[in-house]
C-alpha positions as CSV (number, residue, x, y, z in Angstrom):
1,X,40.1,-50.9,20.6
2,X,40.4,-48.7,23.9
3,X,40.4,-45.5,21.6
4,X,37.8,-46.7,19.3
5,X,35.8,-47.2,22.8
6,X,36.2,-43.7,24.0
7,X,35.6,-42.4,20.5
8,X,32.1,-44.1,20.6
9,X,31.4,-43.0,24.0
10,X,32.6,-39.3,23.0
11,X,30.0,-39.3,20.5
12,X,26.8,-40.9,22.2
13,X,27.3,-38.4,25.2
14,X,27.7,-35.8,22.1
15,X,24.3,-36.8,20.6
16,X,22.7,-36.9,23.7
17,X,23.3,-33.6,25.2
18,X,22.4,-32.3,21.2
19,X,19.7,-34.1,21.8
20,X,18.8,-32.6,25.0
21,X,19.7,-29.2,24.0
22,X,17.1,-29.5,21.0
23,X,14.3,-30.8,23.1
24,X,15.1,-27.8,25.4
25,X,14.8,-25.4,22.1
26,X,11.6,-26.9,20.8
27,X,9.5,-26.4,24.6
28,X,10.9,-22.6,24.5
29,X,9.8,-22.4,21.6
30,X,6.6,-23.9,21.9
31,X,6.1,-21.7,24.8
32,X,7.1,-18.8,23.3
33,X,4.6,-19.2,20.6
34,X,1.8,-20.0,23.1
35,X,2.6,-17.0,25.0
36,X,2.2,-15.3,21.6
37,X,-1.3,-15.3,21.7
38,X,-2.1,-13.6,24.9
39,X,-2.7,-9.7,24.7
40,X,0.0,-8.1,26.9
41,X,-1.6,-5.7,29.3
42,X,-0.6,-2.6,28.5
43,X,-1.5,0.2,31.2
44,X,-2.2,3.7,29.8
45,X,-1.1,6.9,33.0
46,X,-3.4,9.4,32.8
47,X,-2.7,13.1,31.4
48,X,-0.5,11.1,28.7
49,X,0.5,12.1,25.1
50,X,0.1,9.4,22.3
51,X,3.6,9.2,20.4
52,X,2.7,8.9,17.1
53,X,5.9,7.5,14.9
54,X,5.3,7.2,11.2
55,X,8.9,5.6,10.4
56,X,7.8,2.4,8.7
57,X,6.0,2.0,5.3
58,X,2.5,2.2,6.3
59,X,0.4,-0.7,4.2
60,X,-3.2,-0.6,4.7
61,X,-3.0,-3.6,7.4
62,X,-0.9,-4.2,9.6
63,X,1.7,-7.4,9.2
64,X,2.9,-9.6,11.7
65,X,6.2,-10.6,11.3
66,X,8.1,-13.6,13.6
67,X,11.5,-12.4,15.3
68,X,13.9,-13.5,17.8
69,X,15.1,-11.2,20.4
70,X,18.0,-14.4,21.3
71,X,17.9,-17.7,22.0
72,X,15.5,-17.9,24.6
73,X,12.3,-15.6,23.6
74,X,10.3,-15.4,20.2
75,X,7.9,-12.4,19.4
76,X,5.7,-11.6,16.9
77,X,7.0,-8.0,15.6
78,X,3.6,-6.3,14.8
79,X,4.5,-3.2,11.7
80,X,1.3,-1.1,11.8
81,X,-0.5,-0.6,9.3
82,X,-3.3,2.1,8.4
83,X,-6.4,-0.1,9.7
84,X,-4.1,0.4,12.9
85,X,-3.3,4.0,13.0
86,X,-6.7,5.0,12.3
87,X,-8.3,2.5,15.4
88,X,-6.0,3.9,17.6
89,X,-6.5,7.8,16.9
90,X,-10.4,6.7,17.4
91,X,-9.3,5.4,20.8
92,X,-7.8,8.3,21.9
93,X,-9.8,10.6,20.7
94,X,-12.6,8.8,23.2
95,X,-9.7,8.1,26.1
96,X,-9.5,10.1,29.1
97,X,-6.1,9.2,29.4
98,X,-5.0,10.6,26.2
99,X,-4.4,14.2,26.3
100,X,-2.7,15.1,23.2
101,X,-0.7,13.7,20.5
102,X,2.8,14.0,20.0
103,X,3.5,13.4,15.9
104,X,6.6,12.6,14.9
105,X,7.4,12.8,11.2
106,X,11.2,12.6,10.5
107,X,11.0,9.5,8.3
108,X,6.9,9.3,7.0
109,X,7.0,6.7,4.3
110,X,3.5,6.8,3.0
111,X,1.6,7.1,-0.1
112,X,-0.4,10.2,-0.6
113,X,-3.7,9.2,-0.1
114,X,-3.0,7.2,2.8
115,X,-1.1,10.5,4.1
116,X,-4.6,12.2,3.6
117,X,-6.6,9.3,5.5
118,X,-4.5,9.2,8.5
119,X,-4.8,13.4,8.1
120,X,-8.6,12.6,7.9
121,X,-8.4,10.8,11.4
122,X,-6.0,13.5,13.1
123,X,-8.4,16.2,12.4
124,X,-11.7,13.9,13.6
125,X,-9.2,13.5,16.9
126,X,-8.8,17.1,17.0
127,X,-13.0,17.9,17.4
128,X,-12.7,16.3,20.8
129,X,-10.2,19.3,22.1
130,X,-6.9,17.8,22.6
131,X,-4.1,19.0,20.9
132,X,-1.6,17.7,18.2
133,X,2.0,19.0,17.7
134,X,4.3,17.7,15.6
135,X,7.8,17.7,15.2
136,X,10.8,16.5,12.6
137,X,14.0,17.1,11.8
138,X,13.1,17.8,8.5
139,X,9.7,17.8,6.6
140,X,8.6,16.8,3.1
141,X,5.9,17.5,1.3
142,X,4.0,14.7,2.2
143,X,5.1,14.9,5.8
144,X,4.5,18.7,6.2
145,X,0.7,17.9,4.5
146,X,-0.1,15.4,7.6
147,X,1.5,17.8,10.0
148,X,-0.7,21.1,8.9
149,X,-3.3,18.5,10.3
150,X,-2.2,19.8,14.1
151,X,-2.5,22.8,16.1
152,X,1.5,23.4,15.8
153,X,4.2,22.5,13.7
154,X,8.0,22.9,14.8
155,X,11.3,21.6,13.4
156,X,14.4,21.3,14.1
157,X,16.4,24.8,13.5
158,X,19.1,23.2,11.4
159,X,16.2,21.1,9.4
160,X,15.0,21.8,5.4
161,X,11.4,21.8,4.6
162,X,10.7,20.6,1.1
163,X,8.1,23.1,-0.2
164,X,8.4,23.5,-3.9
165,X,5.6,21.7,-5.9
166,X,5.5,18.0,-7.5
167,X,7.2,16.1,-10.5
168,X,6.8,13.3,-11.9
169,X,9.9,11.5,-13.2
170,X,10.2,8.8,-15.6
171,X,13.4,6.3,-16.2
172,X,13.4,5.1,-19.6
173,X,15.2,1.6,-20.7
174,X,15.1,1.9,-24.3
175,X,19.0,2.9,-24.8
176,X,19.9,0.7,-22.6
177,X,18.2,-2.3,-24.3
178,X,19.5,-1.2,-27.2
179,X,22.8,-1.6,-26.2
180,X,22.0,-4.8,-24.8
181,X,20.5,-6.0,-28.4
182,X,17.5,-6.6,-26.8
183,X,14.1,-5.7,-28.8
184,X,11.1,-4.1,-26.9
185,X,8.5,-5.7,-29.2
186,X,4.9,-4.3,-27.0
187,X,1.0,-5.3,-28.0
188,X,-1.8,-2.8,-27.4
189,X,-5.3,-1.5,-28.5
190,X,-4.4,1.3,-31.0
191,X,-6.4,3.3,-29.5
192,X,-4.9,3.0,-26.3
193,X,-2.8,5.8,-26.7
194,X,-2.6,6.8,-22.6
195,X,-1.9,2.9,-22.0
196,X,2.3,3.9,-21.2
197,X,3.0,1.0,-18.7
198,X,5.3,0.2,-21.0
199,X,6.4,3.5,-22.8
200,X,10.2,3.3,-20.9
201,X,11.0,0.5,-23.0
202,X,10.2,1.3,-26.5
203,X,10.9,5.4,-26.3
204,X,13.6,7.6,-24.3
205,X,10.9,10.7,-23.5
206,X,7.6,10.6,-22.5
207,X,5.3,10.9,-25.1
208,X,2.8,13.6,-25.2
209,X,-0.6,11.5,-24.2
210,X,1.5,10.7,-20.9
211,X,2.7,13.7,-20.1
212,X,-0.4,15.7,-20.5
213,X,-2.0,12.4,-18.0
214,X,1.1,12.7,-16.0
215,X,0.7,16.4,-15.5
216,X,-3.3,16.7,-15.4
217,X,-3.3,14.3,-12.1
218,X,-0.1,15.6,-10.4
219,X,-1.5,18.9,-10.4
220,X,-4.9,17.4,-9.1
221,X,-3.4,16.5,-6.0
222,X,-1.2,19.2,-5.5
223,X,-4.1,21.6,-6.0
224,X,-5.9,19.6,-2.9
225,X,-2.8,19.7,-0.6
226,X,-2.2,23.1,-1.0
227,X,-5.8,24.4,-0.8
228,X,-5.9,22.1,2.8
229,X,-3.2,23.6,3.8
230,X,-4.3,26.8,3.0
231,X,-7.5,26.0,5.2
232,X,-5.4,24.7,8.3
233,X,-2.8,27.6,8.3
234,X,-4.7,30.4,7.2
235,X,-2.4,31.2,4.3
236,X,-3.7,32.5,0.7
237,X,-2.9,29.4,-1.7
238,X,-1.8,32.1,-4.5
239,X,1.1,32.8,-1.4
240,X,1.5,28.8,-0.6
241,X,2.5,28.4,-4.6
242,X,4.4,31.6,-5.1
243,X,6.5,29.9,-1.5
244,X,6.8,26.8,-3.6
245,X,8.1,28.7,-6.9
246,X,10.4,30.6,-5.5
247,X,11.6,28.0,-2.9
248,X,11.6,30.4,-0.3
249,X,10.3,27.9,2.6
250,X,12.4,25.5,1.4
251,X,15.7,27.7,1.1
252,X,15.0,29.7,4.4
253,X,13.9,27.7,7.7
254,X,13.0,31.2,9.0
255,X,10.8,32.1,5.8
256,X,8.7,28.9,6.5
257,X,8.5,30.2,9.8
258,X,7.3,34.1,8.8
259,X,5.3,32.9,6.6
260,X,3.2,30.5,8.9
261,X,4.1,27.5,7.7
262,X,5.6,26.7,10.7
263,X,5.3,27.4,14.4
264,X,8.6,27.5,15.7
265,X,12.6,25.7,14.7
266,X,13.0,24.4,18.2
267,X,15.7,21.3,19.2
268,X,14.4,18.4,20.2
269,X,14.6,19.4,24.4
270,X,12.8,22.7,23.6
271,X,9.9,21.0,22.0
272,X,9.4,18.6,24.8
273,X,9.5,21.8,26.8
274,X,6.3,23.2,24.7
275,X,4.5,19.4,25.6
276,X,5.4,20.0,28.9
277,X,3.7,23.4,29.4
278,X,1.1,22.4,27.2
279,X,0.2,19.1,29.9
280,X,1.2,21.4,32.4
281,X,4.1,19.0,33.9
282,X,7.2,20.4,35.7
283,X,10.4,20.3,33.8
284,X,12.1,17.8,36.1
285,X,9.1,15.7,35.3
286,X,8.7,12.7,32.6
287,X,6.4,13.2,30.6
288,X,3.7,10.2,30.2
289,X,3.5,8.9,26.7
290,X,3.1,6.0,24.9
291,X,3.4,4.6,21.7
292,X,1.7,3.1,18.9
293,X,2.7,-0.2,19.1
294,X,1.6,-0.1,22.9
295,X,-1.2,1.7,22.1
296,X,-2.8,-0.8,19.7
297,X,-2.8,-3.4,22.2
298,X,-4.5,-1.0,24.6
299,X,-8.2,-1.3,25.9
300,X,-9.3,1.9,27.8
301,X,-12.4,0.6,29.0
302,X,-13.8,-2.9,29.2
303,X,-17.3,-2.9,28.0
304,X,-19.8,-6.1,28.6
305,X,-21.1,-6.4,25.1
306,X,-24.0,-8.3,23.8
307,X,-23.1,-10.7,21.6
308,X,-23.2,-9.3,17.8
309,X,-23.8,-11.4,15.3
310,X,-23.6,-9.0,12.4
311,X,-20.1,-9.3,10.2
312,X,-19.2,-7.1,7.8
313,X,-15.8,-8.1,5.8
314,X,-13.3,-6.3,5.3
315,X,-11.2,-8.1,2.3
316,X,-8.1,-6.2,1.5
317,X,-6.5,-6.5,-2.2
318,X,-3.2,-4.9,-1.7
319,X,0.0,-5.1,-4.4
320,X,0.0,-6.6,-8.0
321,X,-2.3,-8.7,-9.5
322,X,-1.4,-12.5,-9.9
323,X,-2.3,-15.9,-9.8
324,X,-1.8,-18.5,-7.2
325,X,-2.0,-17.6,-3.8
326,X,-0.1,-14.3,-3.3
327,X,1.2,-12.7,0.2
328,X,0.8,-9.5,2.1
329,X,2.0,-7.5,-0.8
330,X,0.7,-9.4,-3.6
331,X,-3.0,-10.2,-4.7
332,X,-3.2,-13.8,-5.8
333,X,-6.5,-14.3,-7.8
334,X,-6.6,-18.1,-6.1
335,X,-6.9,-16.5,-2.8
336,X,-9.1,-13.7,-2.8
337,X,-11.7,-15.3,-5.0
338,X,-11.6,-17.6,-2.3
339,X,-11.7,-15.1,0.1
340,X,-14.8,-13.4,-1.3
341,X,-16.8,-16.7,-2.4
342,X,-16.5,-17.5,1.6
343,X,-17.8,-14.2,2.5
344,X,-20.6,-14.4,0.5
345,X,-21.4,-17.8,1.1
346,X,-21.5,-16.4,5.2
347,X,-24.6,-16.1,6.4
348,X,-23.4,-13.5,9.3
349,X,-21.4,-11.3,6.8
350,X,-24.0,-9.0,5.9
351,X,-21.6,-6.9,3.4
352,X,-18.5,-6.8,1.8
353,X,-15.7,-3.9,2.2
354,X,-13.1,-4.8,-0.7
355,X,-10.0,-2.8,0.4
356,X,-8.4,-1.7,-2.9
357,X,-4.5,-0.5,-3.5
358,X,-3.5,-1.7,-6.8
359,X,-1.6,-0.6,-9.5
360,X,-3.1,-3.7,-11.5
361,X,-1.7,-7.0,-13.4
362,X,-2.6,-10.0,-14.8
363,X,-6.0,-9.3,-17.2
364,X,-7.0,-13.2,-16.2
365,X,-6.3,-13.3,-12.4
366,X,-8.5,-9.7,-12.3
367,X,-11.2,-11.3,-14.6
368,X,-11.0,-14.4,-12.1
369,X,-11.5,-11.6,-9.1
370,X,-13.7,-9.7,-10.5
371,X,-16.6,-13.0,-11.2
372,X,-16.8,-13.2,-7.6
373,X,-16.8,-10.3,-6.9
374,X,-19.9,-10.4,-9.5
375,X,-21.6,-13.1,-7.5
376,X,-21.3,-11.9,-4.0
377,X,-23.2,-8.3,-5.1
378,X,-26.2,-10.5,-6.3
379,X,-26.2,-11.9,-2.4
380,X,-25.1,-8.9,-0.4
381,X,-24.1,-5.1,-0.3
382,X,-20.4,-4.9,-1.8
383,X,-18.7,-1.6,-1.2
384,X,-15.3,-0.8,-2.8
385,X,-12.8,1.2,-1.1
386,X,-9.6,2.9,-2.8
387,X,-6.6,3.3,-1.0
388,X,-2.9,5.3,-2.8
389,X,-4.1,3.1,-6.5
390,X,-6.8,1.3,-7.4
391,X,-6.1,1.6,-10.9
392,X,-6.0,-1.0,-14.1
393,X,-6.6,-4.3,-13.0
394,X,-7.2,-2.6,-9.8
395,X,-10.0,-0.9,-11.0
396,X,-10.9,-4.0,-12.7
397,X,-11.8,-6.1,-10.0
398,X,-13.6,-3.7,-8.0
399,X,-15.8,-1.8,-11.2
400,X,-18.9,-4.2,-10.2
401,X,-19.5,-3.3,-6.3
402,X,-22.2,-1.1,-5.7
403,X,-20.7,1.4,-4.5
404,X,-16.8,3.1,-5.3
405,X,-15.3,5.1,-2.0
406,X,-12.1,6.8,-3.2
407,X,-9.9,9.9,-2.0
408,X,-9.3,12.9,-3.8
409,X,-5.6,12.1,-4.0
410,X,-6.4,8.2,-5.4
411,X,-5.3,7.5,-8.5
412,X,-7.4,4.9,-10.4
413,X,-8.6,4.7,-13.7
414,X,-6.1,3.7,-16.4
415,X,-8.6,1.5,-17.9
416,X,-6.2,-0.4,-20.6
417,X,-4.3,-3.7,-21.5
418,X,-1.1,-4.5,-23.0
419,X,1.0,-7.4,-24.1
420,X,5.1,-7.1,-24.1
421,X,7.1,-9.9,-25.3
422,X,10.8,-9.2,-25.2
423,X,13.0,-10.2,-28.5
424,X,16.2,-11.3,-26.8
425,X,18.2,-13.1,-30.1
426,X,20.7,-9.8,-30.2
427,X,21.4,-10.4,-26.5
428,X,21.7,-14.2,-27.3
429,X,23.9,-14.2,-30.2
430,X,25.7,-11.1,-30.1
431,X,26.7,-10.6,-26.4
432,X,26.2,-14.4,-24.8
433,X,27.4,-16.4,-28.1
434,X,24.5,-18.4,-27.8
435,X,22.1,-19.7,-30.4
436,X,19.2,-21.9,-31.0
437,X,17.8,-24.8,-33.5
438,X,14.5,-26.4,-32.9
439,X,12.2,-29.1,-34.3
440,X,8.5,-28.4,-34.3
441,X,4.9,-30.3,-34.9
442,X,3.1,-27.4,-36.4
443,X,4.2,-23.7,-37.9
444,X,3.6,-22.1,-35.0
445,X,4.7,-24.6,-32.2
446,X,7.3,-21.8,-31.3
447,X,4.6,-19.4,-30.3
448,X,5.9,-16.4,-28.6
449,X,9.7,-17.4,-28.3
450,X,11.4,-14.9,-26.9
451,X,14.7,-15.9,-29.1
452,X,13.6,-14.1,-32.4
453,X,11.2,-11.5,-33.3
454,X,7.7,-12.3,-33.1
455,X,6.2,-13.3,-37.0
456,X,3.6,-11.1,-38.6
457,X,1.4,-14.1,-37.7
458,X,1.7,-14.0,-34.1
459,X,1.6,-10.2,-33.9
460,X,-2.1,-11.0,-35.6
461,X,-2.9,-13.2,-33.1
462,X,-2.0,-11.0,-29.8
463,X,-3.1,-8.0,-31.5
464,X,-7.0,-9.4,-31.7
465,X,-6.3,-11.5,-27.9
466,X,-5.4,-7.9,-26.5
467,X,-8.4,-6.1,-28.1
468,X,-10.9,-8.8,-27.6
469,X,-9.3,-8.6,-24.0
470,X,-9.8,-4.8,-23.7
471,X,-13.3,-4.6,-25.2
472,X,-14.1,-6.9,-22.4
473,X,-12.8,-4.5,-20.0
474,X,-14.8,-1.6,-21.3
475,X,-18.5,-3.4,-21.4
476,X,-17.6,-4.2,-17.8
477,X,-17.3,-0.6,-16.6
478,X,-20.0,0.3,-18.7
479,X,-22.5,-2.2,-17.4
480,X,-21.0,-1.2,-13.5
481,X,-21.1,2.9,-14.0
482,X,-24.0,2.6,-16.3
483,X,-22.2,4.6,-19.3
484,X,-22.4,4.0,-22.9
485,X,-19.6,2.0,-24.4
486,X,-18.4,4.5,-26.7
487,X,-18.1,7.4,-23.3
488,X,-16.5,4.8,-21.6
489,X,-14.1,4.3,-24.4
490,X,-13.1,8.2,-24.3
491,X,-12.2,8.3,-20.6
492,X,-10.2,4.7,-20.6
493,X,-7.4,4.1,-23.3
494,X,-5.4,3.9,-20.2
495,X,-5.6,7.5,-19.1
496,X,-4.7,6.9,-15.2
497,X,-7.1,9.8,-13.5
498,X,-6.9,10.9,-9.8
499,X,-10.1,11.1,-7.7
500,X,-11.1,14.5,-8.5
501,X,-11.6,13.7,-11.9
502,X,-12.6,10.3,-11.3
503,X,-15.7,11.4,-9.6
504,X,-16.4,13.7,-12.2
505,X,-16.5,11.7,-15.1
506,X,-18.3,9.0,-13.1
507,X,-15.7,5.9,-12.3
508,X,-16.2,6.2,-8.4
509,X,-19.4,7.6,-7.0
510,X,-18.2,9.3,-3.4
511,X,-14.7,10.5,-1.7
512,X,-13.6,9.3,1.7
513,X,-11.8,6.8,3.2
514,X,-11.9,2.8,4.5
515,X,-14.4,4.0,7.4
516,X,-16.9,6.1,5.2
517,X,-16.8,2.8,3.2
518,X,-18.2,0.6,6.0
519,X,-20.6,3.1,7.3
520,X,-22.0,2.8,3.8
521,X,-22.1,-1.2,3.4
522,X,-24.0,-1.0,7.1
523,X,-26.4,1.6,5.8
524,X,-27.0,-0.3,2.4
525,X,-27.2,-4.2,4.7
526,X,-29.2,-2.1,6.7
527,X,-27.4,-3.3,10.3
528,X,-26.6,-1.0,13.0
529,X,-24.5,-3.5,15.5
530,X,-22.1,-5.2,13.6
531,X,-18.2,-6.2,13.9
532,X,-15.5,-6.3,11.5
533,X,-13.7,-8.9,10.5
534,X,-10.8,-8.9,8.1
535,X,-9.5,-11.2,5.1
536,X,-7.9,-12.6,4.1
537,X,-6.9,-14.6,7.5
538,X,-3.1,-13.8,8.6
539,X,-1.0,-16.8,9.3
540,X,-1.0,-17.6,12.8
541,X,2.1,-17.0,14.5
542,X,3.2,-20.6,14.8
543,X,3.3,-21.2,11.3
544,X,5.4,-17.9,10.4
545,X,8.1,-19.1,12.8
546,X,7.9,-22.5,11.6
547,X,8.0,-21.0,7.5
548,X,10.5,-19.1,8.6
549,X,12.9,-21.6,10.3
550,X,12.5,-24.0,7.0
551,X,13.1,-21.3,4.5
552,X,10.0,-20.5,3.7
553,X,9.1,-16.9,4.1
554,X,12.8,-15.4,2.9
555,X,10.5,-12.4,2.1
556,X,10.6,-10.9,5.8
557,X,14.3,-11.8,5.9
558,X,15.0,-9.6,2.5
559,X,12.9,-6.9,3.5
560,X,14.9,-6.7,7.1
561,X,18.2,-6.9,5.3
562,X,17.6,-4.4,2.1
563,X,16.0,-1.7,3.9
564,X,14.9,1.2,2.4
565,X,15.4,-0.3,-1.3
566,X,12.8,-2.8,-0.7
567,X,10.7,-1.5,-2.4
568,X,12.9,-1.5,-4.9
569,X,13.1,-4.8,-5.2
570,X,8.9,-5.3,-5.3
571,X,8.9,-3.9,-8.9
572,X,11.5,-5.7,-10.0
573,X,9.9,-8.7,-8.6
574,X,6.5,-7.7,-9.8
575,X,8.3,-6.8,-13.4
576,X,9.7,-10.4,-13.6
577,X,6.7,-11.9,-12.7
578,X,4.8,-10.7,-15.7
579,X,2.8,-14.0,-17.5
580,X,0.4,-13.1,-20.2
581,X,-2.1,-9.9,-21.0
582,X,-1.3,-6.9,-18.4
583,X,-4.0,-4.5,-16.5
584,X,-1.3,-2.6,-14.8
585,X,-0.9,0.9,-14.2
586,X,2.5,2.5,-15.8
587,X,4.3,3.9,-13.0
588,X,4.6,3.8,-9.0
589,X,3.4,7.3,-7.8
590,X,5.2,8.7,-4.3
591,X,5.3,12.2,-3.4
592,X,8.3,13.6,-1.7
């Protein structure tokens, strides 16, 4: 009885000082969340340089992300994103502090028309006479193309520079099916002969439509990157491609060097010798910097300003197309048509911004999109803006706004459906062992089983769902771009175009980037003071630490353990995640 006392006791004072210790966790964290929510003050010194690191994947918002430092202190971790980058080159362009920038490029992960954007705001920064050098270890393409943006470009002596032109490389999955006994069986308008989303599971080589798409609008942007570089290094572009050909630059540090590619191959202490001289600080000297992250939260001067009542809404559409309510890589068709049916239904959003970087997805969740995107232009100015890929269902939802602001380097376009239903019996019976016996209704109860091949009756049936499906899509973007059916016809069948071309055959109507887009939607609501606001609304920090702690955003927790292959991992997801008719775009486009 004695023992079975102190037992007892053990194990009250045990669950009271748990007890204690959780009440203890739940105020710091409580605090910690509240604290979240004030703006730290960051203090910029003057005759500073703005450290500009590109080492994240650069979406076109930024995320916020909850992590814990230890046991005592919660922050949100804030991963900029373009919307970020391009306020804060705007700040310093107009800050006193700000003397220069300082861009560092060893690890740019960026898509190539987001590369041009952020290019786009380093040059407006460089009209106000400060200077931009950048350094990296090494440089690729798309890294070197942001860099020819400053006034010098240096690199590490024992670094490479990738200079040799693009490709475009396809991984095809029909041997491996195959092997696997498992049938490609695939749906699409016959005339739909650029539609190759896909083409890697039903052929081992690209077919010809493809690769004459494939090489049309790879060359499209390489002709621009080359021709801007040729205009910010004074270097002939016949020279720039015979430098790519022959891989001199990229064999030779020294050739990039002689041939004015680059400035200088300087270690990492010599260059900060060059800022140094350049801000005119003595060697022994600091020199005053800060970053983006700090930067962002930054507010050079305080200005009392009258109170604007003018919105206009920025609604971003970023990742596949889906329904439900999607996240901060994913467009869910529940969501943003909620999104937009507020902002119309707002009396102080005068016009609507729809952010676009797509490569497309589910047909219905883009026709759901799209109808309010069709109602909120009959209230209000509606202005689309194309980010890396606004392109099948991505070009679907945003045909209808008034106006279509896209890069040069955009890819868009692939105007197309398809249907793909996978015939998995082979892999059933002949690998796994397993096989199947059903009772049904009706004849065709078993529509669309994946455990057989599909019947000449329900190849009927998806054939006239995917044309009916794609003629749909066609009288859209001739009703929006004012074409004739049958033109329309002859620039879709899923040809993906970049925005060179686009322009010209008339799917967007202007180039630029998410700024040129808002200037527009003020001119055509016809405001002058306005603010942005954008949408969809972020969760608020409290509830990402709370989704987190029960399990419920694993998505941040993947991404932070996977790395670099997380994107990886987003097509597959995306892949596995196809449900019904597809608007999607055949491949994911990065230039290296």
């Amino acid at each position: 009885m004695k023992d079975f006392l102190k037992f007892m006791l053990a194990s009250m004072v045990g669950y009271l000082l748990l007890c204690i210790i959780l009440f203890f966790l739940f105020m710091i964290l409580l605090f910690s969340v509240a604290s979240l929510g004030e703006k730290e003050t960051v203090v910029v010194p003057s005759n500073a340089v703005f450290h500009l690191t590109l080492d994240k994947e650069v979406m076109d918002r930024g995320t916020k992300s909850p992590s814990f430092a230890n046991f005592t202190s919660f922050s949100m971790d804030k991963t900029p994103g373009l919307d970020d980058i391009l306020a804060c080159l705007k700040k310093a362009k107009e800050d006193d502090h700000i003397k220069g920038i300082y861009l560092d490029l060893t690890n740019l992960q960026a898509g190539i028309a987001t590369v041009d954007e952020i290019r786009t705001g380093l040059l407006d920064f460089r009209e106000s006479g400060k200077f931009i050098y950048s350094y990296a270890d090494m440089y690729t393409q798309g890294s070197y193309y942001l860099a020819s943006a400053g006034d010098k470009i240096y690199m590490n002596p024992k670094g490479m520079m990738l200079f040799k032109g693009l490709y475009a490389e396809v991984t095809f999955f029909k041997n491996t099916l195959e092997k696997l006994d498992v049938e490609a069986q695939l749906i699409r308008p016959k005339n739909n002969r650029f539609k190759s989303a896909m083409e890697p599971f039903i052929a081992d080589r690209m077919s010809d439509a493809n690769r004459e798409q494939t090489s049309r609008f790879i060359t499209s942007i390489w002709d621009r990157m080359v021709e801007q570089i040729s205009v910010a290094r004074n270097i002939p572009v016949a020279e720039l491609n015979r430098l790519a050909t022959a891989l001199d630059a990229t064999r030779e540090a020294d050739v990039a060097v002689e041939a004015g590619l680059l400035d200088g191959l300087l270690y990492k202490d010599e260059f900060m010798a060059e800022i140094r001289k350049k801000m005119d600080i003595k060697e022994e000297k600091k020199i005053p910097s800060v970053s983006l992250k700090k930067y962002m939260e930054y507010e050079p001067v305080k200005k009392d300003r009258a109170f604007v009542r003018n919105k206009i809404a920025v609604i971003y559409a970023l990742g596949s197309i889906g329904g439900g309510e999607g996240d901060d890589y994913t467009i869910g068709s529940e969501k943003l048509s909620k999104t937009i049916r507020e902002a119309r239904l707002d009396t102080t959003v005068r016009a609507i911004v729809l952010r676009v970087n797509s490569p497309g997805g589910d047909a219905l969740a883009s026709d759901v999109i799209l109808r309010e995107l069709m109602l909120a232009k009959f209230k209000k100015p509606v202005v689309a803006s194309y980010g890396d890929v606004a392109a099948s269902g991505g070009y679907w939802i945003s045909c209808m706004a008034d106006k279509i602001v896209a890069h040069e380097n955009s890819i868009t376009g692939s105007i197309g459906v398809f249907g793909f239903i996978p015939n998995m019996e082979g892999l059933f019976r002949n690998k796994l062992g397993l096989t199947f016996d059903q009772v049904e209704t009706n004849a065709n109860a078993e529509f669309l089983a994946i455990n057989r091949p599909m019947t000449e009756k329900e190849k009927e049936v998806m054939q006239y769902e995917i044309d009916e499906i794609y003629a749909t899509f066609l009288a859209y973007v001739a009703e929006a771009r004012k074409i004739p059916v049958e033109k329309v016809d002859s620039i879709a069948q899923g040809r993906v175009w970049s925005g060179v071309d686009a322009k010209r055959i008339g799917l967007i109507d202007q180039f630029g980037g998410l700024d040129d887009a808002i200037q527009l939607a003020s001119e055509m609501a016809d405001v002058k003071e306005y603010k942005i606001v954008s949408l969809p609304k972020q969760k608020d920090p409290f509830q990402q630490i709370m989704d987190e702690l029960m399990g419920k955003d694993p998505e941040t927790r993947i991404q932070k353990e996977i790395g670099d292959f997380y994107p990886y991992y987003r097509i597959w997801k995306e892949i596995s995640a196809m449900k019904g008719v597809q608007a999607r775009m055949p491949f994911q486009l990065q230039v290296q």
